[in-house]
N, CA, C and O atoms as a GROMACS GRO file, in nm:
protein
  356
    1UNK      N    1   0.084  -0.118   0.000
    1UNK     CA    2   0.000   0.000   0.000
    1UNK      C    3   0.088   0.124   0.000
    1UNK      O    4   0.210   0.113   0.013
    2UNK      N    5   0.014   0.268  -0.018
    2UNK     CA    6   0.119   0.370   0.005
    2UNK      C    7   0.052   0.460   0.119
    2UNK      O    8  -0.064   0.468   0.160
    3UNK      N    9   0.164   0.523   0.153
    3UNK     CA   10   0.142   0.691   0.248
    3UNK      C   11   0.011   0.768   0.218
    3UNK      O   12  -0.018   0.815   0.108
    4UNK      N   13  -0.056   0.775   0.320
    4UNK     CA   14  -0.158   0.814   0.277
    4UNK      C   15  -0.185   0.995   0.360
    4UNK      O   16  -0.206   0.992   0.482
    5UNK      N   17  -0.184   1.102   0.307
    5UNK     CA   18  -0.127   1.196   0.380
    5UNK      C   19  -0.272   1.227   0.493
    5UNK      O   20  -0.264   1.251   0.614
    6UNK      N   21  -0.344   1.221   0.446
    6UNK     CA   22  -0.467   1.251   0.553
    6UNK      C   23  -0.438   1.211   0.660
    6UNK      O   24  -0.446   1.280   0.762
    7UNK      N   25  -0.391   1.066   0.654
    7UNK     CA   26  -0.346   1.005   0.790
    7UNK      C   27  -0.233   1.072   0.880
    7UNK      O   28  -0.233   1.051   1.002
    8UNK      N   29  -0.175   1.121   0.845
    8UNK     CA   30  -0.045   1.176   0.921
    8UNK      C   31  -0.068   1.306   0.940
    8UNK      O   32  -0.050   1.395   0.857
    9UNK      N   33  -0.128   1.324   1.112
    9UNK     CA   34  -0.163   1.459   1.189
    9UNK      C   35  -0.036   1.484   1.261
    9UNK      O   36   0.046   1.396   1.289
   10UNK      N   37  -0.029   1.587   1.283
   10UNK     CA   38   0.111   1.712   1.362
   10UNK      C   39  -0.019   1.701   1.507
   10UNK      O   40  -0.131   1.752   1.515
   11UNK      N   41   0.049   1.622   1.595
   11UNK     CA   42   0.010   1.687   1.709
   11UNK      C   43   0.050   1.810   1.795
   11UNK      O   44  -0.023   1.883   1.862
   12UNK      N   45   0.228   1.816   1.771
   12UNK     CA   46   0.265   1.891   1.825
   12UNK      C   47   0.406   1.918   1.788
   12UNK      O   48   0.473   1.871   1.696
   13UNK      N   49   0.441   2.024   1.898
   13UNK     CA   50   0.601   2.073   1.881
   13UNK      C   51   0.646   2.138   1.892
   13UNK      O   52   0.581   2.230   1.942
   14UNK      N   53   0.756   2.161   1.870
   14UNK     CA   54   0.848   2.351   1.875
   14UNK      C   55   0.982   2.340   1.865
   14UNK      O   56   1.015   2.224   1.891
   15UNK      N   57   1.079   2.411   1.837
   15UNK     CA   58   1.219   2.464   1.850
   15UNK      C   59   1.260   2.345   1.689
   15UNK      O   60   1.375   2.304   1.692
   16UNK      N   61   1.169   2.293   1.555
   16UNK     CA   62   1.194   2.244   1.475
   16UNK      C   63   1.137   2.136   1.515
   16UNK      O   64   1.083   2.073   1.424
   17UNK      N   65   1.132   2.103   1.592
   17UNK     CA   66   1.073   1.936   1.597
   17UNK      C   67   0.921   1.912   1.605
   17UNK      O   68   0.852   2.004   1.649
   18UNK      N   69   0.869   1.811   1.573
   18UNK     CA   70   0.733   1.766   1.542
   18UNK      C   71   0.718   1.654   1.660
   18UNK      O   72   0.807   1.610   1.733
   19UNK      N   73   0.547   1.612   1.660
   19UNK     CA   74   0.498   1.478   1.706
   19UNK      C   75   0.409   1.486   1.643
   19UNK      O   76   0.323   1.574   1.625
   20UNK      N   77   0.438   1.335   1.583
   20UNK     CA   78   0.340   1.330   1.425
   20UNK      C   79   0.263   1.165   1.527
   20UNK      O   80   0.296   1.077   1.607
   21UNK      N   81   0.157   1.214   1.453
   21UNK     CA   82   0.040   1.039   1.472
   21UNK      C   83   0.025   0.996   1.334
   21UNK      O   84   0.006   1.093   1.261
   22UNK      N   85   0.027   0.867   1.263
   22UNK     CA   86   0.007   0.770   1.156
   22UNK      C   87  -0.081   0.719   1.136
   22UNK      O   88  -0.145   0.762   1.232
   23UNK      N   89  -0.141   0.661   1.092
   23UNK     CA   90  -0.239   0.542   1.094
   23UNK      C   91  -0.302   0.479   0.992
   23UNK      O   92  -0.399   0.535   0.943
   24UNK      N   93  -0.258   0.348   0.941
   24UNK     CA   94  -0.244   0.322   0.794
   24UNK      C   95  -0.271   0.124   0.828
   24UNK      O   96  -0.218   0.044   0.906
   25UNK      N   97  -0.337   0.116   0.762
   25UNK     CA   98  -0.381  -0.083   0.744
   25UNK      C   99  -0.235  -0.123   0.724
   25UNK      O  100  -0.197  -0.222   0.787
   26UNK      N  101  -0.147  -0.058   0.644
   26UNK     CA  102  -0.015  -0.079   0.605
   26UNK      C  103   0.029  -0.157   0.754
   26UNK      O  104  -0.005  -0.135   0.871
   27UNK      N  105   0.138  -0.277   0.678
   27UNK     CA  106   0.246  -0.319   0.829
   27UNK      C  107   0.351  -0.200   0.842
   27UNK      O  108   0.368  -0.115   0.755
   28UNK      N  109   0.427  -0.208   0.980
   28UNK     CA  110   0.524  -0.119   1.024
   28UNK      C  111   0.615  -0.149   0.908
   28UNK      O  112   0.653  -0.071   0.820
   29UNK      N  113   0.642  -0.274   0.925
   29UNK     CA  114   0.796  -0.279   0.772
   29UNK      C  115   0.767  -0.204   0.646
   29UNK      O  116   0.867  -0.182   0.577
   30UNK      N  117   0.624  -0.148   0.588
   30UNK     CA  118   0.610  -0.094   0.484
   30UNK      C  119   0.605   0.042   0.525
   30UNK      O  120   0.621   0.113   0.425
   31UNK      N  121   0.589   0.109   0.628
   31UNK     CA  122   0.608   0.225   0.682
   31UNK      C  123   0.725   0.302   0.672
   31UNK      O  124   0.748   0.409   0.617
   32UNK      N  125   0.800   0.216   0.742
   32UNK     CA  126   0.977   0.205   0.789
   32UNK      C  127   1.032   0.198   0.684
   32UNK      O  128   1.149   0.227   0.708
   33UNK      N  129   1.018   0.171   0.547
   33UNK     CA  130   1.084   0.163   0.488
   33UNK      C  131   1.153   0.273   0.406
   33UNK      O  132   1.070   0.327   0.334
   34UNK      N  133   1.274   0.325   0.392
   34UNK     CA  134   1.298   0.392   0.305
   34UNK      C  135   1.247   0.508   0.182
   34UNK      O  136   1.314   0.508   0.079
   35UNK      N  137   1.135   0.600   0.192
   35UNK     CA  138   1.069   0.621   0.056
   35UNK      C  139   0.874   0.632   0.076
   35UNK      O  140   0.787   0.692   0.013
   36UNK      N  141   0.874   0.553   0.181
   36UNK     CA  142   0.750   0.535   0.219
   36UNK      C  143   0.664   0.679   0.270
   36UNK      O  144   0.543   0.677   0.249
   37UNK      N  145   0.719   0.795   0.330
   37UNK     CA  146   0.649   0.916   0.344
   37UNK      C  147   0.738   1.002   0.279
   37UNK      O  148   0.768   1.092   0.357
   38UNK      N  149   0.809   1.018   0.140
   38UNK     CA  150   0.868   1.095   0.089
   38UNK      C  151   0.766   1.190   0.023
   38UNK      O  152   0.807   1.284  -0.044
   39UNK      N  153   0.633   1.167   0.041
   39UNK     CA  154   0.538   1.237  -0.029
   39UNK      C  155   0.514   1.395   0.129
   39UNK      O  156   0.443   1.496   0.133
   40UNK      N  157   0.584   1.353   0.198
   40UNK     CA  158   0.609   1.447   0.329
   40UNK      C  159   0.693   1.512   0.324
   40UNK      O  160   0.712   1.620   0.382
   41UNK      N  161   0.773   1.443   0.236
   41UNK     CA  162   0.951   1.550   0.320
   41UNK      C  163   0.966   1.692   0.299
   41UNK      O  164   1.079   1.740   0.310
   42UNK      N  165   0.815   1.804   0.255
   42UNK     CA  166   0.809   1.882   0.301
   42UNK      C  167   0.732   1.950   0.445
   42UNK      O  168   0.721   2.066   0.484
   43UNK      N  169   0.698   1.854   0.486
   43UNK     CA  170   0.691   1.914   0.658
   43UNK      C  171   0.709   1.798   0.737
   43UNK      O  172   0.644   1.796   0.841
   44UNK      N  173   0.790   1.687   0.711
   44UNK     CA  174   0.888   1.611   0.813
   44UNK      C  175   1.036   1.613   0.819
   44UNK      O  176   1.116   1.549   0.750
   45UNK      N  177   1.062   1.714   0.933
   45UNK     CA  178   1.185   1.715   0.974
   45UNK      C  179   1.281   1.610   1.036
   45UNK      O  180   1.227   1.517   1.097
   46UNK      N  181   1.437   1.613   1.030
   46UNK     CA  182   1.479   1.516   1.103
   46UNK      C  183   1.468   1.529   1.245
   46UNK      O  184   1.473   1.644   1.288
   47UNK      N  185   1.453   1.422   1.339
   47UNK     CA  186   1.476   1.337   1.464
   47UNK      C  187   1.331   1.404   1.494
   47UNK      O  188   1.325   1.459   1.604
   48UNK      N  189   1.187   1.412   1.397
   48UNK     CA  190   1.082   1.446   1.409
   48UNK      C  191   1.015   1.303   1.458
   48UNK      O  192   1.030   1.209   1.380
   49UNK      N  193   0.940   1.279   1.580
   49UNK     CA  194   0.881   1.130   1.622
   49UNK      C  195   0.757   1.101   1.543
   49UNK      O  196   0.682   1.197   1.525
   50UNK      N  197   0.725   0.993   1.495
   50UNK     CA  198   0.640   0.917   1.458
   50UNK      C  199   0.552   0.842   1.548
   50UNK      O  200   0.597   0.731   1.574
   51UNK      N  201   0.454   0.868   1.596
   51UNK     CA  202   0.355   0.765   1.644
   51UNK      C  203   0.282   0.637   1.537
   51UNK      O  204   0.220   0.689   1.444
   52UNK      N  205   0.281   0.557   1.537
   52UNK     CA  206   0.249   0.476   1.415
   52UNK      C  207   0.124   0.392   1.468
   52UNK      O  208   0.160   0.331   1.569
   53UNK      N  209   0.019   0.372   1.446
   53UNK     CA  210  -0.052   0.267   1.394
   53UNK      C  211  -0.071   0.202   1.296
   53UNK      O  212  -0.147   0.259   1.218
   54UNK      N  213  -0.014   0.045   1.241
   54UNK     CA  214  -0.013  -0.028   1.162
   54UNK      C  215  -0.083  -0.146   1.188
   54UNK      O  216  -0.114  -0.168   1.305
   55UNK      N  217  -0.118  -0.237   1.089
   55UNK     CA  218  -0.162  -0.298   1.098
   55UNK      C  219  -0.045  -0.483   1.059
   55UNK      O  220   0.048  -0.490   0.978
   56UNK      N  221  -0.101  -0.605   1.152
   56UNK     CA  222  -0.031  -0.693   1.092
   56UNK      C  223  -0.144  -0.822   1.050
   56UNK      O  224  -0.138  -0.915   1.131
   57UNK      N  225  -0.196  -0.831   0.991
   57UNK     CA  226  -0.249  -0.939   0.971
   57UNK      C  227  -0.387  -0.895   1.049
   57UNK      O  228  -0.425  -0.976   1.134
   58UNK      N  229  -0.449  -0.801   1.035
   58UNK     CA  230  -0.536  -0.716   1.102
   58UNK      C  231  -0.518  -0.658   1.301
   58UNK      O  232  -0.587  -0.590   1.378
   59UNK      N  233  -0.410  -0.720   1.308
   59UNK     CA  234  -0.401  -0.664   1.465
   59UNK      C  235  -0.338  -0.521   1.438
   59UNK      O  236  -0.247  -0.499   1.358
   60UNK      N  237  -0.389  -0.444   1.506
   60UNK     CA  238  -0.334  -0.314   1.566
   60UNK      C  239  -0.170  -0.361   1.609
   60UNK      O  240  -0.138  -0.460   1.675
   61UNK      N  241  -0.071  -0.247   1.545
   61UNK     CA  242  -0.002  -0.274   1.609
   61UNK      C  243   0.118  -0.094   1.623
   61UNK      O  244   0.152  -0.034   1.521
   62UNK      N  245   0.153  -0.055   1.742
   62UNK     CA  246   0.151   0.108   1.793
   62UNK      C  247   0.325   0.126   1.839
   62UNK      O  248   0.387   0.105   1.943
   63UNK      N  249   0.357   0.168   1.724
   63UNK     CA  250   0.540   0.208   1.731
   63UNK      C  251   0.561   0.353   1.736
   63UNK      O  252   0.489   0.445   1.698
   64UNK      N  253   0.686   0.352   1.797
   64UNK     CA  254   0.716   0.508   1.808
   64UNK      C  255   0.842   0.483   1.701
   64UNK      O  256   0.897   0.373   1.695
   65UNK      N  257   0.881   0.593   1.621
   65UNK     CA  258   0.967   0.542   1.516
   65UNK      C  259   1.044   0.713   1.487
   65UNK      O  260   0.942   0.781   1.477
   66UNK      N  261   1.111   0.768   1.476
   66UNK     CA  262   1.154   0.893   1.452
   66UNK      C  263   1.228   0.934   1.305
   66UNK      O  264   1.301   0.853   1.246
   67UNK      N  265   1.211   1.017   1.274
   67UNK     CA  266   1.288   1.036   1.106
   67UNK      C  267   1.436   1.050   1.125
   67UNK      O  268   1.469   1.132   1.211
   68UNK      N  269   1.499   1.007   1.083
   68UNK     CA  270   1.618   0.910   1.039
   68UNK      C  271   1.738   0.979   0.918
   68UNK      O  272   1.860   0.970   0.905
   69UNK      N  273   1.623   1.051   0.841
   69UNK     CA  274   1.712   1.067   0.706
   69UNK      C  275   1.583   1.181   0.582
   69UNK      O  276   1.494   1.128   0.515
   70UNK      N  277   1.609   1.326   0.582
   70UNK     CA  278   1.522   1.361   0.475
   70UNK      C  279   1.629   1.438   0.410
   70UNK      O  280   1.705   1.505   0.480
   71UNK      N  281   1.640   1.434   0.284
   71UNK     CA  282   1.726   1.497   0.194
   71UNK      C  283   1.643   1.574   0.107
   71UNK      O  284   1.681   1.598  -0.007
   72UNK      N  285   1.495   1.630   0.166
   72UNK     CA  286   1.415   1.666   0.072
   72UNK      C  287   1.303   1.600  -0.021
   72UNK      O  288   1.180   1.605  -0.033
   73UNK      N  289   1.408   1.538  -0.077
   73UNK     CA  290   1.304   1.443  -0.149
   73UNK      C  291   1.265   1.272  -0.071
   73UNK      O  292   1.155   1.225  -0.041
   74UNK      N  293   1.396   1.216  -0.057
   74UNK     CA  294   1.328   1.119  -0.008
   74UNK      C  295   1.394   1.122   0.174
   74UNK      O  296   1.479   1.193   0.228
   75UNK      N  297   1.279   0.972   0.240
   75UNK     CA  298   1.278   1.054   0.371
   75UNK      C  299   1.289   0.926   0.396
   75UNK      O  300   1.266   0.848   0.304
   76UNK      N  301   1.327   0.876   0.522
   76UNK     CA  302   1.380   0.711   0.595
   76UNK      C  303   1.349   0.755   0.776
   76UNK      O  304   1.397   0.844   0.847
   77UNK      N  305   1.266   0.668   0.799
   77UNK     CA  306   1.205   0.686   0.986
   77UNK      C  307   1.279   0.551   1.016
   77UNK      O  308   1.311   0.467   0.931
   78UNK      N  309   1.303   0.544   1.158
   78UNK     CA  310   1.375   0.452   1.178
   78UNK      C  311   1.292   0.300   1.154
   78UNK      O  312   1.196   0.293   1.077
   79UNK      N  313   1.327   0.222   1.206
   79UNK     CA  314   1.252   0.083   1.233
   79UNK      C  315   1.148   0.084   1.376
   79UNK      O  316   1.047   0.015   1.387
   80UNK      N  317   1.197   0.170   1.471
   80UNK     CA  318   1.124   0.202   1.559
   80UNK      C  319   1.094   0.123   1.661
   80UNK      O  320   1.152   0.014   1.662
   81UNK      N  321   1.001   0.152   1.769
   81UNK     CA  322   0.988   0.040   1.904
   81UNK      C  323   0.838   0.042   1.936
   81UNK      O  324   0.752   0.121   1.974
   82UNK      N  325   0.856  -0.128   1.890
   82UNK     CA  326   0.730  -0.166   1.940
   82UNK      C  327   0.647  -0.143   2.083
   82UNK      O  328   0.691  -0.201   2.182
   83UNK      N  329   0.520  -0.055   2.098
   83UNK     CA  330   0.441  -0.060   2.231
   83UNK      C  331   0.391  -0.236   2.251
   83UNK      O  332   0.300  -0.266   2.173
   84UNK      N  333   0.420  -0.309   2.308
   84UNK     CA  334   0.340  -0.414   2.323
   84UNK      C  335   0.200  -0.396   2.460
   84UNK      O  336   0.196  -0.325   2.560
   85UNK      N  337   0.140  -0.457   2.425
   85UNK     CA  338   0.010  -0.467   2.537
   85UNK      C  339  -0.048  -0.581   2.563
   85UNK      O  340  -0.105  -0.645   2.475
   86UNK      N  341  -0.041  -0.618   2.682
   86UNK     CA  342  -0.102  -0.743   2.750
   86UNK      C  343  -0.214  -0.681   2.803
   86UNK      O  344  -0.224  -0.567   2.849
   87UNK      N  345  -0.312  -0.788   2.791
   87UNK     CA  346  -0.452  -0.734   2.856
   87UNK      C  347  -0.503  -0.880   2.928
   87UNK      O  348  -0.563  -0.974   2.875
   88UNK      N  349  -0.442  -0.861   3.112
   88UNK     CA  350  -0.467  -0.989   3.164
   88UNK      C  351  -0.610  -1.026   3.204
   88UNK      O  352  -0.629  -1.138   3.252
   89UNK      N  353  -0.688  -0.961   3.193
   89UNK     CA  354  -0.809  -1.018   3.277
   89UNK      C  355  -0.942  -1.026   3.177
   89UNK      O  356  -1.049  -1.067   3.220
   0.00000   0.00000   0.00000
């Protein structure tokens, strides 16, 4: 699938930096990858955080991932860290 820009809200920020939210059926590996929000790299800055919701096989799944690499045109977020959630009861 691709970047879909609607999805990607600016919650917040200042002094250059962002906190961006995601949220895309897409898995994290198609996110993360290289090229995948270059349709951004005019208002994603570097070491700007990513909140991600992806999807794997329909589970929700909620990474924090930060930009990595924008040269303008194309843009690289890291691989990022998985939130895991147990729900015991």
């Amino acid at each position: 699938m691709a970047y879909t820009a609607s999805s990607l809200i600016r919650i917040g920020g200042g002094s250059g930096q962002a906190l961006w939210y995601y949220s895309s059926a897409d898995t994290i590996a198609d996110a993360n990858t290289a090229g995948y929000f270059n349709d951004a790299a005019n208002i994603l800055n570097l070491n700007d955080i990513i909140m991600t919701i992806t999807s794997t096989g329909g589970t929700p799944v909620l990474t924090h991932a930060y930009v990595n690499a924008n040269n303008g045109s194309v843009v690289d977020i890291t691989n990022g860290v998985v939130i895991t959630n147990t729900d015991g009861d």
